[in-house]
N, C-alpha and C positions, 0 to 999 in steps of 0.2 A: 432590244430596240428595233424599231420597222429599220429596211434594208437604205430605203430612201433619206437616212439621219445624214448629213455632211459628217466628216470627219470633224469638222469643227463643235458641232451639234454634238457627236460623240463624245469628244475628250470632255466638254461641261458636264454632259450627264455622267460621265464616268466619277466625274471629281462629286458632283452631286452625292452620288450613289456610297461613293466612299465617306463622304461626310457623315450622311445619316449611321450608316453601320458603326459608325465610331464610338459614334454621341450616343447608340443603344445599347453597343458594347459597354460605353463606358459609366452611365448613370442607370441609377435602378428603376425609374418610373418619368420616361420623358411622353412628351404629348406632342400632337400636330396640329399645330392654327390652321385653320380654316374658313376662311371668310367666302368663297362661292367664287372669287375672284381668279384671273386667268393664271397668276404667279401659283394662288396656293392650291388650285387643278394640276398645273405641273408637279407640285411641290409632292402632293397627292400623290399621283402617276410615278413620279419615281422613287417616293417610297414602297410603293409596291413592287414595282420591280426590284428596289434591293432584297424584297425579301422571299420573292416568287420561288417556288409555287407554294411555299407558306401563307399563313393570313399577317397579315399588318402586326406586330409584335404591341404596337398600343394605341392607346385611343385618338380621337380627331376632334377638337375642340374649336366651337365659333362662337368667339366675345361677338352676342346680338346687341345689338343696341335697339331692336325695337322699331327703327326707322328705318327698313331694308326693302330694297327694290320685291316686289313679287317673286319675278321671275328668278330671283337667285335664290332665296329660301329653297323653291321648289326644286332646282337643281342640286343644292346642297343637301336635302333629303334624299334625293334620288341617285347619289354621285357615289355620297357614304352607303347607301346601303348596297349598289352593286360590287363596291371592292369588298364590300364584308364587312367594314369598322365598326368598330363602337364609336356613337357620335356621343357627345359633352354638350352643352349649351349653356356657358356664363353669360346669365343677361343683366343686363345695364337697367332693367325697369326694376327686377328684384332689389338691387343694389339703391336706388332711388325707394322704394318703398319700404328697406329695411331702417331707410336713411343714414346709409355708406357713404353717398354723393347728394348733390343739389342739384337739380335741373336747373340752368340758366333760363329765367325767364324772358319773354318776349319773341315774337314769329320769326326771326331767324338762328334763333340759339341751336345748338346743334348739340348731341349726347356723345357727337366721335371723342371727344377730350374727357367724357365721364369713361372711359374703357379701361383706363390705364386701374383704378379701383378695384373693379370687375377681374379684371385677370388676376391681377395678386390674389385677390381673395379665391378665387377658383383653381390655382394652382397649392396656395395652404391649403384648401379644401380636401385639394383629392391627393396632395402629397407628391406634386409634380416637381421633379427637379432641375428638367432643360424643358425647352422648349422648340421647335424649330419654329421657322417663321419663312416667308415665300418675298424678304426685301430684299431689294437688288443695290446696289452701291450707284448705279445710276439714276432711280428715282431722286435723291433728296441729299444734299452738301452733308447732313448729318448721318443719313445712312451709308455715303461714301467713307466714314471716318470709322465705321464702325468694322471690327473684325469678325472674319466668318463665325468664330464661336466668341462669343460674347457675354461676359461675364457681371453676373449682377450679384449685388450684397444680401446679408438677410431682409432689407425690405424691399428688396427687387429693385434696389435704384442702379442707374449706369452711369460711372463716372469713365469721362473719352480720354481722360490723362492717366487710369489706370487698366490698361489694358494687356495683356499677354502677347507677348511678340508669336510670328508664324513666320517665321523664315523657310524660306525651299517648301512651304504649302506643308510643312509638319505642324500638328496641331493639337493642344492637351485638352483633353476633355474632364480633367481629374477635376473635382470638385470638392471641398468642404461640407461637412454637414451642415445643412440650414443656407448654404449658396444655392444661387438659380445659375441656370448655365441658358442662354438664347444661341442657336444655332440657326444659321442664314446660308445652307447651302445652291442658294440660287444668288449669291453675290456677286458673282464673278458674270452673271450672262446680261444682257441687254434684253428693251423691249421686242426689238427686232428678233434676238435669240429666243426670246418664250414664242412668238408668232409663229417660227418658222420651226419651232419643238412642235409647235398644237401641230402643226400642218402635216409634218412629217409621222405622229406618233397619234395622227387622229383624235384628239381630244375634244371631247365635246364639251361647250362653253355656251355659258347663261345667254339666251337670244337677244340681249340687250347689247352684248359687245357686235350686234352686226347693224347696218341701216334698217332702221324704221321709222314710223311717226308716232313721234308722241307730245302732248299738251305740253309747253315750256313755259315760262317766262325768264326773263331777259334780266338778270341780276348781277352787280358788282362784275361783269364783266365774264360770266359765265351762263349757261342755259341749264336750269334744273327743274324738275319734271317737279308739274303741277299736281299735287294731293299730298296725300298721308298728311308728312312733317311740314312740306311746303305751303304756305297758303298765300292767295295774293294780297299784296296791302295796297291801299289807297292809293287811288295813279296809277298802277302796275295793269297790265293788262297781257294774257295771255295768246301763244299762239303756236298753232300746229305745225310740228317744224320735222324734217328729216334729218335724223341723228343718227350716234349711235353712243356707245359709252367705253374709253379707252382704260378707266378702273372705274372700279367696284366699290362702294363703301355707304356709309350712313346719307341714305335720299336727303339731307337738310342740310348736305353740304357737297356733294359730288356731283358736278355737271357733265353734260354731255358737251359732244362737240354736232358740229353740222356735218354732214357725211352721208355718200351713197354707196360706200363700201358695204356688199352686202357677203360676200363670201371671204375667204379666210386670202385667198390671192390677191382680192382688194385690198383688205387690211396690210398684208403685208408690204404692198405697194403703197400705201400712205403711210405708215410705219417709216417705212425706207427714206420718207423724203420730209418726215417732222423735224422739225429744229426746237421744239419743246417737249421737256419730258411729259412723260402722262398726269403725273401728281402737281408739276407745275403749270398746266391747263387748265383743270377742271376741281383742283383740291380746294376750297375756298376755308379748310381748316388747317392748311401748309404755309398761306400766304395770311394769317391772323400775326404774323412778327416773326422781322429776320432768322429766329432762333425757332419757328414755332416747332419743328419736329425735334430739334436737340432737345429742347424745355421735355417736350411729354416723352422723351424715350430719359431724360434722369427720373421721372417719377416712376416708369416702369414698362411705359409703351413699349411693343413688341417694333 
């Protein structure tokens, strides 16, 4: 770790770092999500260092939906191939034209809730039997309730009243044949914690997570960027705004915010002083019903 980590900084990564080794130790074929996003850049980054100066022990998987910012695709190609991985690509349009799922019709339907599909069937596919994932118990009431290693059935579903206790931070990685196992060793850090990780361990991150402009319109109460998935409907009318984007996810459902935070000090500084999580700003697929993240993590969402 760069010399500049806090002690604070340190003991997450350490406990991070321990996670991962365990979950590799302990299952024969696990995978790393990867969405482009700043959680699973971290997530990335210190699996490599658990396992330096070796290569990555397995592969890097990103459920596409199809409706992804530019500029993260292109980072996500560029990210995986400097550590060395092998990149996966389960996409959400396959699964749609194999007719696994239904695309929700009409101009704001969004594919982030066709994913949960896509995964399972790409995890049976390749024979994966954990997974890690880059949620933080902060983000979302449902992901607060979830344990670091988290335990799915043989249809990948997650039931929150059968879960493995973790007392004193010990943690069983053992699994049944035909169980999935989801590991979430960035549970324990905050948003504040991933910013002031990038900062410190230099991580380079999709140009969208800093101020710029881009075409928006003014929806349900959040700002999301005009083309691809989004298109304007009647009355709606668009406009050129200075943003940036505090996560990452399916363009027909993740807004920006308004922001002149252009460098990683700014961020950190509006970071520091938000009183909403990131997922509940700008997620317009978190706020679809009280339960909406419990609901798609029993189907199998990561």
């Amino acid at each position: 770790m760069n010399a500049t980590a806090s002690p604070h900084l340190e003991s997450l990564a350490d406990e991070a770092v321990t996670i991962i080794r365990e979950v590799a130790t302990e299952c024969e074929s696990p995978v790393l999500l990867f969405s482009g996003g700043k959680d699973s850049a971290v997530l990335l980054h210190l699996a490599v260092l658990a396992f330096a100066p070796a290569r990555l022990p397995f592969p890097v998987m990103h459920v596409d939906t199809g409706h992804n910012f530019a500029e993260v695709i292109e980072y996500r190609d560029e990210f995986v191939q400097r550590v060395g991985a092998r990149l996966v690509i389960a996409s959400v349009q396959d699964s749609i034209d194999a007719g696994r799922v239904v695309e929700d019709p009409g101009p704001r339907a969004s594919r982030n809730r066709l994913q949960s599909v896509t995964l399972l069937d790409a995890i049976t596919e390749h024979g994966f039997d954990a997974a890690f994932g880059g949620g933080r118990r902060d983000e979302d009431k449902a992901r607060a309730k979830e344990r670091i290693l988290s335990f799915r059935d043989r249809h990948g579903r997650w039931d929150p009243r059968n879960q493995r206790p973790e007392p004193w931070d010990v943690l069983n990685a053992r699994i049944r044949k035909g169980e999935q196992l989801r590991a979430f060793p960035l549970s324990n850090w905050t948003e504040l914690d991933i910013w002031q990780f990038i900062a410190a361990e230099q991580i380079p991150l999709p140009s969208i997570y800093y101020s710029h402009q881009r075409e928006v319109v003014a929806r349900d109460g959040m700002l999301l960027a005009v083309g691809g998935p989004v298109v304007l409907e009647p009355g709606e009318q668009s406009t050129v705004e200075t943003v940036r984007y505090r996560t990452v996810g399916d363009a027909s459902c993740t807004g920006a915010v308004r922001s002149n935070a252009a460098t990683i000090d700014d961020v950190i500084a509006e970071v520091s002083a938000a009183r909403i999580t990131e997922r509940g700003a700008t997620r317009a697929d978190d706020t679809f019903s009280e339960s909406a993240m419990e609901d798609r993590k029993r189907e199998g969402y990561f």
